[in-house]
C-alpha positions, 0 to 999 in steps of 0.5 A: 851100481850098474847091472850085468846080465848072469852067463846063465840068465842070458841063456835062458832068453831063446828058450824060456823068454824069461826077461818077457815079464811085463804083459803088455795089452796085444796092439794086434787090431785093425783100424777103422777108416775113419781112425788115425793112428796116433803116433810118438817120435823118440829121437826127432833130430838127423835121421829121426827128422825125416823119420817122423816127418815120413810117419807125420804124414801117416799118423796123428803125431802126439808126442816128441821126444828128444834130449837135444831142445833145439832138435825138440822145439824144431820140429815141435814147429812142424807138430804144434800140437805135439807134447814134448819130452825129454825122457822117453820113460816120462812119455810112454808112462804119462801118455800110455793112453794116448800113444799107438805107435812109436818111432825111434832114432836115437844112438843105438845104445838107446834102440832097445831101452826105448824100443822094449818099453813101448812094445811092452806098453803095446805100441807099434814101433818102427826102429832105425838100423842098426835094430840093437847095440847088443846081440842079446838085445837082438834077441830080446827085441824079437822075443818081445815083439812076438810076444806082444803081437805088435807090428813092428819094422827096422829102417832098412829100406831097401826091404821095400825095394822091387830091385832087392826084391828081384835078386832074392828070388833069382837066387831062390830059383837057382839061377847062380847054382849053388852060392858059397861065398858073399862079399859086401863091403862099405867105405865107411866110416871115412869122411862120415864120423871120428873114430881111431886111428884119429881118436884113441883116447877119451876126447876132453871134457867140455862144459854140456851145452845147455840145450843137451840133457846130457844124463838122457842122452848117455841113459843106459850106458856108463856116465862120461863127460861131454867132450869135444874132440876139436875146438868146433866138433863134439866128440858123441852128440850129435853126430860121432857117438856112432864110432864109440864102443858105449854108444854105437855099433860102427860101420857095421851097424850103420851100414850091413843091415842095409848093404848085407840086407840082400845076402841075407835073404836071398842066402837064406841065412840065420845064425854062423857058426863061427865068425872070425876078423882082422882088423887095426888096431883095438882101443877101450874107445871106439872101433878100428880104422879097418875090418874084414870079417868072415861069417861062416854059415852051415849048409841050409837045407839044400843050399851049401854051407857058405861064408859072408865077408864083411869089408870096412875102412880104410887100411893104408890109405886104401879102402878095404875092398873084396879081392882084386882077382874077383873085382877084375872078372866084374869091372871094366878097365878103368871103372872104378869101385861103388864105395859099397855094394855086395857080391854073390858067387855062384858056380853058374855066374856072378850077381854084383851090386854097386848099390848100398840096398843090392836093389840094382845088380848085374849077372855076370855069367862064368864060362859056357853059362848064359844068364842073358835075357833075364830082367833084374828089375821086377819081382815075378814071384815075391809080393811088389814093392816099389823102384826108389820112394823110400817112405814106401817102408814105411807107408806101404809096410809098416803103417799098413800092417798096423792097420790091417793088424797084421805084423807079418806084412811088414818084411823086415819086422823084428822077427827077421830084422832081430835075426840079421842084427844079430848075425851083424853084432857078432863080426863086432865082437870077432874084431875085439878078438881079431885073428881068433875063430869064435865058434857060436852056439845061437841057441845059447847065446855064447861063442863055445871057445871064449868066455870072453866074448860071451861076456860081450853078447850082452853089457851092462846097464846105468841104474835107472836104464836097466829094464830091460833085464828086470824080471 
């Protein structure tokens, strides 16, 4: 029997942080010189790979874990010396000792499980995007981390990136005005996984290849056969869970903790108000073809109240992009689109990206306005990062602030990264209610105007996986 969290159980999460139950030793110290920080990889395969491969050259790889034995005996070759797991609860219970830090990549309905059971045991724990599957988990993800002193990071790496750096306080300086409308937009999920319209039932059941635990791989959700959706492709594992309600989060989860990253900061922007979407059509299976989502913010201080639009898919034939009449005063004739990138509005001039991280970006100054002269590629005031080594996220971020002890010299922690994702997994559940403003009460976890979709903040967990809600 699985187990759901209580309306009023969930809302005691931003007050009380009642699901903080377990105490966990504080992993708040500094290391020696001479002293490796002995690291574990859950989920080694995909992006996983290149994950613990980054953090290998770091750390001291103990551990793997993975619940795909050809992806497990792989790169055990690269870690022979490495313990190797199936069951992430298995690892962190019997090597409790031996293990500071923890990598995690696996389907996003696994982020938080894996992730909240290390912190608790205080391991350090680096966390591929999207942060959550959940809202609720967003939260809960933050408030453990804050709680245990951990050092912890979110695998959007364009937080480490001087371009992305240099945009965020252009804006905090003013040079655009005041902003009141954001556009960011991806071309996926064409070409990268299967979802509707392709699929709108559940794929057939297939026998479960004998290097799949395929029990470790649903873990917290609810039990499905393994199934192919053609005679060459698996419907879930390895690739195309991401496109599936039970085990992923979408285009919005693979891709707006990147592409929105920038937006985000620089707008200064928290928890919306409302939120509001149109999208194609919904089924019980995965996310829709399509989605344009709008993320209204209050006014902030002194900036103004703005709204965020969220573009995604593909919507007869074309893909569904911000307004013609903006991309017209932006592009040359003839210059074709980025397949993603961001746009901020302000009343002095235009900042545009054709960049997944809005680490490259060109102003665009409106009438009698002069933005020339201005560099846009180096941080002047924010602390450096770096032009394009991606490791530098992890390397220059995350380890270093496990070294120093030091979680806030990580930039996109889990204070920040569980804010973003959370604001993110909100335009999810506006999909599912398409056509209806969803008002959002971010101190008590629900949307004021709909039950309904306060019973989506949060989803219920496998016996066995259910945790996190244990108290």
């Amino acid at each position: 029997m699985t187990r759901r969290i209580t309306r009023r159980r969930a809302l005691q999460v931003g007050a009380l942080g009642y699901f903080l139950t377990a105490e966990a030793a504080s992993a708040r110290r500094a290391y020696g010189a001479n002293e490796k920080v002995r690291l574990a990889g859950i989920g080694i395969g995909g992006k996983g790979s290149s994950d613990i491969d980054q953090a290998g050259k770091l750390m001291d790889v103990v551990a793997l874990c993975d619940i795909d034995d050809q992806r497990l005996n792989l790169k055990g070759e690269a870690f022979p010396s490495a313990k190797k797991y199936i069951d992430y609860r298995e690892m962190l219970s019997a090597m409790d000792k031996q293990i500071d830090a923890v990598t995690v990549s696996t389907a996003d309905h696994s982020h938080a499980p894996a992730a909240v059971l290390a912190m608790r045991a205080g391991k350090h724990v680096y966390v591929q995007k999207p942060l959550t599957h959940t809202v609720f988990e967003a939260r809960l993800m933050r408030e453990v981390a804050a709680k245990a002193k951990v050092c912890t990071q979110m695998g959007n790496q364009g937080s480490a990136l001087n371009g992305l750096r240099r945009a965020v306080e252009l804006i905090h300086a003013g040079t655009l005005g005041p902003v009141r409308e954001a556009h960011v937009w991806t071309n996926r999920p064409a070409h990268y996984w299967k979802q509707s319209p392709d699929i709108t039932a559940r794929p057939k059941e297939a026998p479960v290849p004998k290097h799949v635990s395929w029990d470790h791989f649903i873990g917290p959700a609810p039990m499905r056969p393994f199934a192919m959706t053609t005679a060459t492709r698996a419907a879930y594992h390895p690739h195309d869970w991401r496109g599936y309600w039970d085990f992923g989060t979408g285009a919005l989860g693979d891709m707006a903790c990147h592409t929105a990253n920038m937006a985000f900061r620089a707008l200064k922007l928290d928890a919306p108000v409302a939120v509001v979407a149109e999208a194609g059509e919904i089924n019980a299976e995965t996310f829709p073809a399509w989605a344009h989502i709008q993320y209204i913010f209050p006014a902030r201080g002194e900036l103004p109240a703005c709204t965020l639009h969220w573009y995604e898919g593909t919507k007869d034939g074309k893909l569904v992009l911000p307004p013609d009449e903006l991309l017209a005063k932006l592009l040359k004739k003839g210059e074709k689109l980025s397949d993603s990138g961001s746009i901020l509005v302000g009343e002095k001039g235009v900042l545009f990206s054709p960049n997944d991280y809005g680490a490259k970006f060109q102003l665009v100054a409106h009438k009698d306005v002069d933005l020339s002269g201005i560099q846009t590629t180096k941080p002047e005031k924010l602390p450096a990062g770096v032009d394009t080594d991606h490791d530098a996220h992890m390397k220059k971020e995350w380890f270093d602030a496990i070294v120093a002890g030091k979680p806030a010299l990580a930039s996109s922690n889990f204070d920040y990264a569980g804010r973003l994702t959370e604001t993110m997994l909100l335009g999810n559940i506006a999909v599912r209610f398409a056509g209806t403003m969803l008002k959002w009460n971010f101190a008590k976890l629900q949307f004021t105007n709909s039950e309904k979709a306060t019973k989506l903040v949060s989803k219920e967990y496998r016996k066995g996986w259910d945790f996190l809600t244990k108290g």
